[in-house]
N, CA, C and O atoms as CSV, one atom per row, in Angstrom:
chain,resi,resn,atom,element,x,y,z
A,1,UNK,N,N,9.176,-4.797,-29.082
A,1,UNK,CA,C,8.341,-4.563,-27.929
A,1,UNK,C,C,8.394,-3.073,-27.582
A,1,UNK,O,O,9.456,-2.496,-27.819
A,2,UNK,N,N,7.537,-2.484,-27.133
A,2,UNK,CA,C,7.097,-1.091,-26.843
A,2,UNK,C,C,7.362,-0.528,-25.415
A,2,UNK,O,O,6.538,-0.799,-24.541
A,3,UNK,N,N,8.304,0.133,-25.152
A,3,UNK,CA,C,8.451,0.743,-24.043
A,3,UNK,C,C,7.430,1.156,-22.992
A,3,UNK,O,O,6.611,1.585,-23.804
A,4,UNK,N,N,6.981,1.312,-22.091
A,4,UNK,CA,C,5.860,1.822,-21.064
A,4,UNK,C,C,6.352,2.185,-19.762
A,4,UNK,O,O,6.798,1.514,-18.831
A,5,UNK,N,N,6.107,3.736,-19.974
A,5,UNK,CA,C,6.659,4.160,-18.873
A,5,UNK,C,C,5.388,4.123,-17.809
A,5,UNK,O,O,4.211,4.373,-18.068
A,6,UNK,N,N,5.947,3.752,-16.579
A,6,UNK,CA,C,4.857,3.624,-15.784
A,6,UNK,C,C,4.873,4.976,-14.696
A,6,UNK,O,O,5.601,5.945,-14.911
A,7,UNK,N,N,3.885,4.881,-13.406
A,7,UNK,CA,C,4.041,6.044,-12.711
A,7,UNK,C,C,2.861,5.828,-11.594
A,7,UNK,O,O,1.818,5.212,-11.818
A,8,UNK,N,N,3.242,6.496,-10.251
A,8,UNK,CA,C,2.192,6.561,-9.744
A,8,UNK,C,C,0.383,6.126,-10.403
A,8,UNK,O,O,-0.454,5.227,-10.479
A,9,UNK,N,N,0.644,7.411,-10.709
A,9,UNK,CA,C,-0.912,8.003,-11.157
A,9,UNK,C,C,-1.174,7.515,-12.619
A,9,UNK,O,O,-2.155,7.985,-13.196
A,10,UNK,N,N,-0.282,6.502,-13.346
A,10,UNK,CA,C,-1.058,5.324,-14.215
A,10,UNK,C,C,-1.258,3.868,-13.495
A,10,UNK,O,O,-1.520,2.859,-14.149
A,11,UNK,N,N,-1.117,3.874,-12.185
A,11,UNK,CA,C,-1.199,2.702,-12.090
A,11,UNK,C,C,-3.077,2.627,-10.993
A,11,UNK,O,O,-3.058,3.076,-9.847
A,12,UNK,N,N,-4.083,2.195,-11.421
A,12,UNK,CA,C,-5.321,2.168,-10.857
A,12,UNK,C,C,-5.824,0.718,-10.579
A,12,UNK,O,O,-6.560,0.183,-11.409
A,13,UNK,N,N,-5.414,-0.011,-9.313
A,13,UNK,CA,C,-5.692,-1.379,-8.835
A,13,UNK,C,C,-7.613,-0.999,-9.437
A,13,UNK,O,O,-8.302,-0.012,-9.696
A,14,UNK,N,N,-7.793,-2.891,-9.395
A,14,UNK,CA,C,-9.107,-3.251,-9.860
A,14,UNK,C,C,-9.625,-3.751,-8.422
A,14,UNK,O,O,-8.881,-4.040,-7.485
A,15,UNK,N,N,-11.311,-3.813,-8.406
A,15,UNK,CA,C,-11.765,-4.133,-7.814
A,15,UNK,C,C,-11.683,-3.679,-6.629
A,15,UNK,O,O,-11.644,-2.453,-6.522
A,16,UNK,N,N,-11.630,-4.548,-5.337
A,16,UNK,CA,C,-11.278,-3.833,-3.904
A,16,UNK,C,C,-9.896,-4.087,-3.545
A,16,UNK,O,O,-9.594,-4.916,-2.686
A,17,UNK,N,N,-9.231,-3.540,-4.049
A,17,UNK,CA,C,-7.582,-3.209,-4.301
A,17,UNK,C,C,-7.326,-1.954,-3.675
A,17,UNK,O,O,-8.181,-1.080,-3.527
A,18,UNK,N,N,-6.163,-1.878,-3.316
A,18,UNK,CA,C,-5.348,-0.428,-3.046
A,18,UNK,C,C,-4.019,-0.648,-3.212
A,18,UNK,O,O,-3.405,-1.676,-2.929
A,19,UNK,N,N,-3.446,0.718,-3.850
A,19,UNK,CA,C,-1.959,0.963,-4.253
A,19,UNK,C,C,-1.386,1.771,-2.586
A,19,UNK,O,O,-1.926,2.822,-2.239
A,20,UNK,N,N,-0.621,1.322,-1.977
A,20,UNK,CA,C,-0.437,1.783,-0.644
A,20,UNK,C,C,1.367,2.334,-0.747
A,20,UNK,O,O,2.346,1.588,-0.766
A,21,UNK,N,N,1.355,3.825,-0.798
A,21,UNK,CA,C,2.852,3.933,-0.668
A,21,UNK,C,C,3.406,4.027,0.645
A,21,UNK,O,O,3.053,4.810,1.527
A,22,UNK,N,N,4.689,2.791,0.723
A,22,UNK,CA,C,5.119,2.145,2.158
A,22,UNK,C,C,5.727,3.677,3.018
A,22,UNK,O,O,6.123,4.629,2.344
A,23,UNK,N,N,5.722,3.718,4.442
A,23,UNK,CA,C,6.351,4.507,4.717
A,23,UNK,C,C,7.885,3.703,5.511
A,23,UNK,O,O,7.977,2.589,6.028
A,24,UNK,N,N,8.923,4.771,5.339
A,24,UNK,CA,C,9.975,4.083,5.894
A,24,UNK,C,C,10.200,3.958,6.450
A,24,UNK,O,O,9.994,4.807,7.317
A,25,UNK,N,N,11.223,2.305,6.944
A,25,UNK,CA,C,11.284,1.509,8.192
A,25,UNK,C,C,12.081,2.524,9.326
A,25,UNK,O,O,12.622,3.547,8.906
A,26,UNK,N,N,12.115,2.245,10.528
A,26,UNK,CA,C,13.405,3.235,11.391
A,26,UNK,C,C,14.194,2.735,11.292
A,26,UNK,O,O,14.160,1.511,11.417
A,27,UNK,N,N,15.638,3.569,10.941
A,27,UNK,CA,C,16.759,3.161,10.926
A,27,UNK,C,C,17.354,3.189,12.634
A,27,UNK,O,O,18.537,3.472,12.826
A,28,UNK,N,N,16.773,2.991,13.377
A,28,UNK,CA,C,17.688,2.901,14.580
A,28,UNK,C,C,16.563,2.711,15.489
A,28,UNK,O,O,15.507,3.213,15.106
A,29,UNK,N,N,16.546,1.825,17.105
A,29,UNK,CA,C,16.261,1.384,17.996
A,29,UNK,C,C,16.134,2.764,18.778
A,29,UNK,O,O,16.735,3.830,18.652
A,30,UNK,N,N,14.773,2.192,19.930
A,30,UNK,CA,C,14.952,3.591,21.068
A,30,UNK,C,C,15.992,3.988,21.844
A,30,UNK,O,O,16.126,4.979,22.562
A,31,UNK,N,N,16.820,2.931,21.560
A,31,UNK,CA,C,18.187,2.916,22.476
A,31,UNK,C,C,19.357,3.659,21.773
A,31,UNK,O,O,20.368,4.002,22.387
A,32,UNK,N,N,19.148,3.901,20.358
A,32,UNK,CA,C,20.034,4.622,19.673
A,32,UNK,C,C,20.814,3.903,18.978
A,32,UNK,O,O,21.695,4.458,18.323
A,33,UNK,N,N,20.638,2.186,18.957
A,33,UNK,CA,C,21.594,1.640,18.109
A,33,UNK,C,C,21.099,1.448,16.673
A,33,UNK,O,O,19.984,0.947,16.527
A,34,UNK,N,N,21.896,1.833,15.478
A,34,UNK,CA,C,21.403,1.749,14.295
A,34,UNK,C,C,21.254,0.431,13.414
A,34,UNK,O,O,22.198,-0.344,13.263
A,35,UNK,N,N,20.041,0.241,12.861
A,35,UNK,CA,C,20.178,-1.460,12.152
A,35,UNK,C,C,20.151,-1.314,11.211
A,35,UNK,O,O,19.741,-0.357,10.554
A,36,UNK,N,N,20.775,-2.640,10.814
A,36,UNK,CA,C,21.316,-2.593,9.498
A,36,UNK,C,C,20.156,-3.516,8.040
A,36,UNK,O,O,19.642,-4.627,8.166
A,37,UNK,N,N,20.090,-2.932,7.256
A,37,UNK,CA,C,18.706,-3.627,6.204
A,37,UNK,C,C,18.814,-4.823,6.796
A,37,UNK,O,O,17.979,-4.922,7.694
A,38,UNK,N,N,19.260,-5.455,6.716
A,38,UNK,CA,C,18.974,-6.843,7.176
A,38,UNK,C,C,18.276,-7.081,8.498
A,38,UNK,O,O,17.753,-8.195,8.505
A,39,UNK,N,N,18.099,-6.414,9.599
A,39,UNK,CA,C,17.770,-6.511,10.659
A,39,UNK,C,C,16.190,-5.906,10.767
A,39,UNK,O,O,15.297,-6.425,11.437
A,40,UNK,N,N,16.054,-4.573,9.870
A,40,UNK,CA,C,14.701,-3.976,10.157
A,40,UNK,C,C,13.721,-4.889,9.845
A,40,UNK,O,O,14.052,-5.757,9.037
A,41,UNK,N,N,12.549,-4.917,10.296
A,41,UNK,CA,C,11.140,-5.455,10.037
A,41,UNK,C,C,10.211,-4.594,8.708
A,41,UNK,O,O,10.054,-3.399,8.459
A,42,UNK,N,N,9.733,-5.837,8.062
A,42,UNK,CA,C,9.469,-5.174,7.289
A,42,UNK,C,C,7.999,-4.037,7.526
A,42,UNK,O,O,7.053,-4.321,8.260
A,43,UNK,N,N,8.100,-2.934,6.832
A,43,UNK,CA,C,7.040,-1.601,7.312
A,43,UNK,C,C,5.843,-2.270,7.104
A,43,UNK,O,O,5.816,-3.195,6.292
A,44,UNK,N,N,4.348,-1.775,8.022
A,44,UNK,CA,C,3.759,-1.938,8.038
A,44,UNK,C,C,2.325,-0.942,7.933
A,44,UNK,O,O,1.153,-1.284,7.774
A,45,UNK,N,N,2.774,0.057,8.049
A,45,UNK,CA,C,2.040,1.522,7.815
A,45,UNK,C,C,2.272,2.399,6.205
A,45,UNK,O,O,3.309,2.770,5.655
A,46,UNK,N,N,1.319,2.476,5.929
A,46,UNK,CA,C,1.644,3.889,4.975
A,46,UNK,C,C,0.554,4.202,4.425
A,46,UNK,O,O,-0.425,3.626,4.900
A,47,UNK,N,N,0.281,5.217,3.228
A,47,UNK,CA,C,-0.198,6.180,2.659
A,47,UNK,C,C,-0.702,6.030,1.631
A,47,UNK,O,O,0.054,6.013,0.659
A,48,UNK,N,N,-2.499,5.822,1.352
A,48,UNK,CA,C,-2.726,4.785,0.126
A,48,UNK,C,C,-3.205,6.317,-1.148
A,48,UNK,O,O,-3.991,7.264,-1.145
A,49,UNK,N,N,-2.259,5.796,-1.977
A,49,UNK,CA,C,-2.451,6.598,-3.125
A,49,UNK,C,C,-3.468,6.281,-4.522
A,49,UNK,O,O,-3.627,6.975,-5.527
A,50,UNK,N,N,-3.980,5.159,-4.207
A,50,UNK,CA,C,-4.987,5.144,-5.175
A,50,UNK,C,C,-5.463,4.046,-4.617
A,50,UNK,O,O,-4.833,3.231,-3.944
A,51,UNK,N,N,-6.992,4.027,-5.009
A,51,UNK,CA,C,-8.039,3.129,-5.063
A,51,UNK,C,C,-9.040,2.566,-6.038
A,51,UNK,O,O,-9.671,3.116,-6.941
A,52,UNK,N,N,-9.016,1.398,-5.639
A,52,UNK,CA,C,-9.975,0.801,-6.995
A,52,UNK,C,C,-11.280,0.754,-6.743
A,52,UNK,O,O,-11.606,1.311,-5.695
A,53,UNK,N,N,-12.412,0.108,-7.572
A,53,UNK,CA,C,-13.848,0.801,-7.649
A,53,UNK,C,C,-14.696,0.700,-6.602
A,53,UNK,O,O,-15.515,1.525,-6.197
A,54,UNK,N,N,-14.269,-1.061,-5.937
A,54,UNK,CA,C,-14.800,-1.482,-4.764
A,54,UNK,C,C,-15.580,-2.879,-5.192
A,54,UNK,O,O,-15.672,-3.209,-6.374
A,55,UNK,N,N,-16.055,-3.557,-4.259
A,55,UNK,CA,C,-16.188,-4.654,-4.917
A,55,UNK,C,C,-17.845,-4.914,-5.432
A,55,UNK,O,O,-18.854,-4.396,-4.954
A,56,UNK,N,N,-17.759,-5.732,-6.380
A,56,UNK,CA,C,-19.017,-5.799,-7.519
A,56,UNK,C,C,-20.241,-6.442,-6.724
A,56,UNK,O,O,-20.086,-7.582,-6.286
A,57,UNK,N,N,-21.306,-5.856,-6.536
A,57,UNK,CA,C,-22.693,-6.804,-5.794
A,57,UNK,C,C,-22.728,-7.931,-6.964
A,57,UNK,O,O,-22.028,-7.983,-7.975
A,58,UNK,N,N,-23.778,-8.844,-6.518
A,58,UNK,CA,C,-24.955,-9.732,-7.185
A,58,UNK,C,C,-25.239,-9.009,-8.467
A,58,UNK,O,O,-25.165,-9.541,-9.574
A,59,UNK,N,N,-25.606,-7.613,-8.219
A,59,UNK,CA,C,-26.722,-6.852,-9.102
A,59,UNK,C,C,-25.702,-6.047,-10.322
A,59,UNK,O,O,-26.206,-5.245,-11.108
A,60,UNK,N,N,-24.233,-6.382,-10.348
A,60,UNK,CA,C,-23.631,-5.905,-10.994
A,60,UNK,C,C,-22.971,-3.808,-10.413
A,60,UNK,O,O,-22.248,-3.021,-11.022
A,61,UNK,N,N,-23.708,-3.676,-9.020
A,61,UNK,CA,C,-23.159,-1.866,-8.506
A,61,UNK,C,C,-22.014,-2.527,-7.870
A,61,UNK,O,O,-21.719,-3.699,-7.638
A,62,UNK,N,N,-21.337,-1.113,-7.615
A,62,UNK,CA,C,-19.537,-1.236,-6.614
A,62,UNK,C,C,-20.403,-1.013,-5.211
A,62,UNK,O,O,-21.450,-0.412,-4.971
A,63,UNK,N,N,-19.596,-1.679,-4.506
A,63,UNK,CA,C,-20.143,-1.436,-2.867
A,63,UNK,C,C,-18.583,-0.504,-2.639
A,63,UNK,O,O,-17.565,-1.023,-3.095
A,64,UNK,N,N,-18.494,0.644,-2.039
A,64,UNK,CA,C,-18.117,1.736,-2.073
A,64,UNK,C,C,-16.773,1.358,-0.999
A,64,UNK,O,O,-17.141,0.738,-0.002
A,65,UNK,N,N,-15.654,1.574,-1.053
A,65,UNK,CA,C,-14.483,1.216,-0.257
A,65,UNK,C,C,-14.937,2.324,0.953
A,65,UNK,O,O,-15.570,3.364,1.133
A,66,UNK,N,N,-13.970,1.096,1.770
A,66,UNK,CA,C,-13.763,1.986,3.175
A,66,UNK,C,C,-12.832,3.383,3.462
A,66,UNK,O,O,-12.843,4.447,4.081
A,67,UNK,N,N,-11.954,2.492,2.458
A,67,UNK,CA,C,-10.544,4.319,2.748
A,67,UNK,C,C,-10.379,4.536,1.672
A,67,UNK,O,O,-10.579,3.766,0.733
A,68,UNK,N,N,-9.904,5.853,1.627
A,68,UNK,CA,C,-9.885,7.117,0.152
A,68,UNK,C,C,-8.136,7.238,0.598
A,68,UNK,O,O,-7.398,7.079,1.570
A,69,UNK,N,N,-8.091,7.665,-0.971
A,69,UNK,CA,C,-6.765,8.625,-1.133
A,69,UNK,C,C,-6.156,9.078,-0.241
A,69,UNK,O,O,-7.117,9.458,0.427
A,70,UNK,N,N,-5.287,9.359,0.342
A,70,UNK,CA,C,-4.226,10.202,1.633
A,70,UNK,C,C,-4.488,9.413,2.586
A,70,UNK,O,O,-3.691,9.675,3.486
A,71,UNK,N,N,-5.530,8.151,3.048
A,71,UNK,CA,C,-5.137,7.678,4.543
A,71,UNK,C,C,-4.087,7.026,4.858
A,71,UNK,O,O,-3.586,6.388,3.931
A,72,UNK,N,N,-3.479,6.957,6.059
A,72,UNK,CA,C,-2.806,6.520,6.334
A,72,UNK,C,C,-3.757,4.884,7.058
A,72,UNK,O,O,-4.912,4.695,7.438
A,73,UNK,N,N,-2.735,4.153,6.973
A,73,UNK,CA,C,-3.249,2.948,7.196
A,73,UNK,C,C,-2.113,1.893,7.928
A,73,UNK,O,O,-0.905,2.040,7.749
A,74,UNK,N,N,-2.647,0.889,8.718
A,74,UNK,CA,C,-1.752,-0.511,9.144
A,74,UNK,C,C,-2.513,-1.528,8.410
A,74,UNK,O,O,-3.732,-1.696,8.427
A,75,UNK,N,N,-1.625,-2.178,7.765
A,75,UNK,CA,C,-2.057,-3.070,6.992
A,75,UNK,C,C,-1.015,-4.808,7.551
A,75,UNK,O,O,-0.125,-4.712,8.396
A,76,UNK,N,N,-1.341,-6.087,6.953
A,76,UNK,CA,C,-0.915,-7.141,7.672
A,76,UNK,C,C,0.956,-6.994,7.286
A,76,UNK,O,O,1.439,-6.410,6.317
A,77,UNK,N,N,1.452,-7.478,8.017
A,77,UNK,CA,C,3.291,-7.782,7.358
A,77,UNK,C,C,3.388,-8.541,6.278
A,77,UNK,O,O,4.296,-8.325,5.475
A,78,UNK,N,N,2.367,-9.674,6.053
A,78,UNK,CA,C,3.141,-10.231,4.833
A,78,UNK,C,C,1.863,-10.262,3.577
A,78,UNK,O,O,1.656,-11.217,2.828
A,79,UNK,N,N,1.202,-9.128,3.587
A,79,UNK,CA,C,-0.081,-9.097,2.409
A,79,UNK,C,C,0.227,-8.239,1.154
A,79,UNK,O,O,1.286,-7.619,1.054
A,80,UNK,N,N,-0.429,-8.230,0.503
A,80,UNK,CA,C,0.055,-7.630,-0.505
A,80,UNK,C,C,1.356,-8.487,-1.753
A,80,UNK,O,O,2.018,-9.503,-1.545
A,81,UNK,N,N,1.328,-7.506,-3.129
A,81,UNK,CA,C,2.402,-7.235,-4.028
A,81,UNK,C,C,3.431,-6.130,-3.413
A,81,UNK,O,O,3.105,-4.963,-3.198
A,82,UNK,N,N,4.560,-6.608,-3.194
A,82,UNK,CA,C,5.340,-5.174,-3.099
A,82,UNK,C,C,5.705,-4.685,-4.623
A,82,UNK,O,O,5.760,-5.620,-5.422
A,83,UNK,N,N,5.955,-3.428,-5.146
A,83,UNK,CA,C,6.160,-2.863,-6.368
A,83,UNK,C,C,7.340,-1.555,-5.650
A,83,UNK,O,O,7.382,-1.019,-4.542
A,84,UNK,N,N,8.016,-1.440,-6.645
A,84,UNK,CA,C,9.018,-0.225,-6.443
A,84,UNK,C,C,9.231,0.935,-7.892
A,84,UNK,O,O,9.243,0.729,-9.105
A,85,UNK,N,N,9.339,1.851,-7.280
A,85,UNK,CA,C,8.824,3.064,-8.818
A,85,UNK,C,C,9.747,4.532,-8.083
A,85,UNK,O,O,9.586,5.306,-7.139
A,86,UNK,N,N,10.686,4.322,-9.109
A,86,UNK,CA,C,11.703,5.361,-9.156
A,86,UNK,C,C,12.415,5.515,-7.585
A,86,UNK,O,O,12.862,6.613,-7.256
A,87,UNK,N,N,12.494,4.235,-6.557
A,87,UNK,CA,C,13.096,4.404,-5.642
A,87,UNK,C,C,12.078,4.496,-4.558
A,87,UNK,O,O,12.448,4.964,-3.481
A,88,UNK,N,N,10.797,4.094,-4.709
A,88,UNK,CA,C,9.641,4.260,-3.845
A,88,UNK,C,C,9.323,3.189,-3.557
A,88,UNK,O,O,9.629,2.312,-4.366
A,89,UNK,N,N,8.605,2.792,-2.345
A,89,UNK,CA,C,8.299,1.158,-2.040
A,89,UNK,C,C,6.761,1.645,-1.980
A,89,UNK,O,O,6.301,2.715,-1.583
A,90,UNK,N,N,6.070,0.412,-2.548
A,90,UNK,CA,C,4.976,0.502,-2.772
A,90,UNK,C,C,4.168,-0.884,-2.382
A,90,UNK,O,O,4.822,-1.902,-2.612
A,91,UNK,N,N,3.262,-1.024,-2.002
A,91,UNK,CA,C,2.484,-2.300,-2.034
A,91,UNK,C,C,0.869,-2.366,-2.348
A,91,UNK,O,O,0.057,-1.811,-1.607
A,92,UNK,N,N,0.422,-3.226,-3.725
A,92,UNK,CA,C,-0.815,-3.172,-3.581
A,92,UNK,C,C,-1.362,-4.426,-2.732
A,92,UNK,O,O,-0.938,-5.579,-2.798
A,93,UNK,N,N,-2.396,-3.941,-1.923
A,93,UNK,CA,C,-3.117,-4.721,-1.109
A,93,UNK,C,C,-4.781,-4.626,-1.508
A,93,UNK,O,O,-5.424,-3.742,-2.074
A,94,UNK,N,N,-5.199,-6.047,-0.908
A,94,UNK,CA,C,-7.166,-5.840,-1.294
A,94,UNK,C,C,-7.196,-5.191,0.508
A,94,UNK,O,O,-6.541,-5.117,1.548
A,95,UNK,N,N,-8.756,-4.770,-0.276
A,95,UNK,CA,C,-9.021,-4.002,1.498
A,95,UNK,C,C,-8.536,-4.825,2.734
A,95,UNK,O,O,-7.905,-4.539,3.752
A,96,UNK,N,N,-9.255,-6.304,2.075
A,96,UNK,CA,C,-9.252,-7.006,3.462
A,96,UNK,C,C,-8.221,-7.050,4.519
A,96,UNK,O,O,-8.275,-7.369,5.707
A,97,UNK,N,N,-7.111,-6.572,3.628
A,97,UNK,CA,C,-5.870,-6.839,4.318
A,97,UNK,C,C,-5.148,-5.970,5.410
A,97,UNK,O,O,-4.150,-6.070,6.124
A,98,UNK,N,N,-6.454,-4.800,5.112
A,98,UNK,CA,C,-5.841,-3.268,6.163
A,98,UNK,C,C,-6.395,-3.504,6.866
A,98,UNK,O,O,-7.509,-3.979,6.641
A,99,UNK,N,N,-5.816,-3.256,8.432
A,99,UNK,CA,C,-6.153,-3.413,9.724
A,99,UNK,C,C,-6.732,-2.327,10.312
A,99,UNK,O,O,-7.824,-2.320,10.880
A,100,UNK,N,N,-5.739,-1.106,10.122
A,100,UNK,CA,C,-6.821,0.180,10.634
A,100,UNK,C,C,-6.603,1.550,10.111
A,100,UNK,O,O,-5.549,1.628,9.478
A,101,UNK,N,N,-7.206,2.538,10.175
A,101,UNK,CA,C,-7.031,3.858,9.403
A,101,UNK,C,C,-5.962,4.285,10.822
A,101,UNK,O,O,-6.288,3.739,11.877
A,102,UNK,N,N,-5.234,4.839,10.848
A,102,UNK,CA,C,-3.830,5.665,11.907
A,102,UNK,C,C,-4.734,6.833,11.336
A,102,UNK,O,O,-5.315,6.814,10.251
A,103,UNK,N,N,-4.742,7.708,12.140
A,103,UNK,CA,C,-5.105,9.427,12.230
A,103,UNK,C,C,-3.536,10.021,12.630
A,103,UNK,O,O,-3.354,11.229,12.788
């Protein structure tokens, strides 16, 4: 079997997909007490690094995605593949699943 190194920027979701890199959970409460992995919620915001074509009409054209490259986004808690790459948390999600562009 053949080795394959993978990477960000080989990986290009199909259809109306997005590769979303997670941003990280807070390690500590407004109160200053620190939690422990087991306690944080899982993240729900981050930074979509690639996009797929968008989804296929009737007529065979892409109907054109809503968010590009660099947005930041809230997407649902439990949607998506999570994927991890060299220590990075990653999740691909279909559009439907993002809630809103964060500025």
């Amino acid at each position: 079997m053949a080795a394959i190194s993978l990477s960000v920027s080989t990986v290009k979701p199909l259809g109306e997909r997005v590769f979303v890199k997670v941003s990280p959970s807070e390690e500590k409460t407004q109160g200053g007490i620190f939690l422990p992995d087991t306690a944080k919620e899982k993240p729900q915001i981050g930074e979509i690094v690639q996009v797929g074509p968008g989804k296929r009409n009737d007529d065979g054209s892409y109907q054109p995605m809503e968010v590009k490259v660099g947005d930041k986004v809230l997407y649902s808690k439990y949607a998506g593949t999570d994927v991890k790459f060299g220590g990075d948390d990653y999740v691909l999600l279909s559009e439907k699943d993002i809630l809103a562009v964060v500025s």
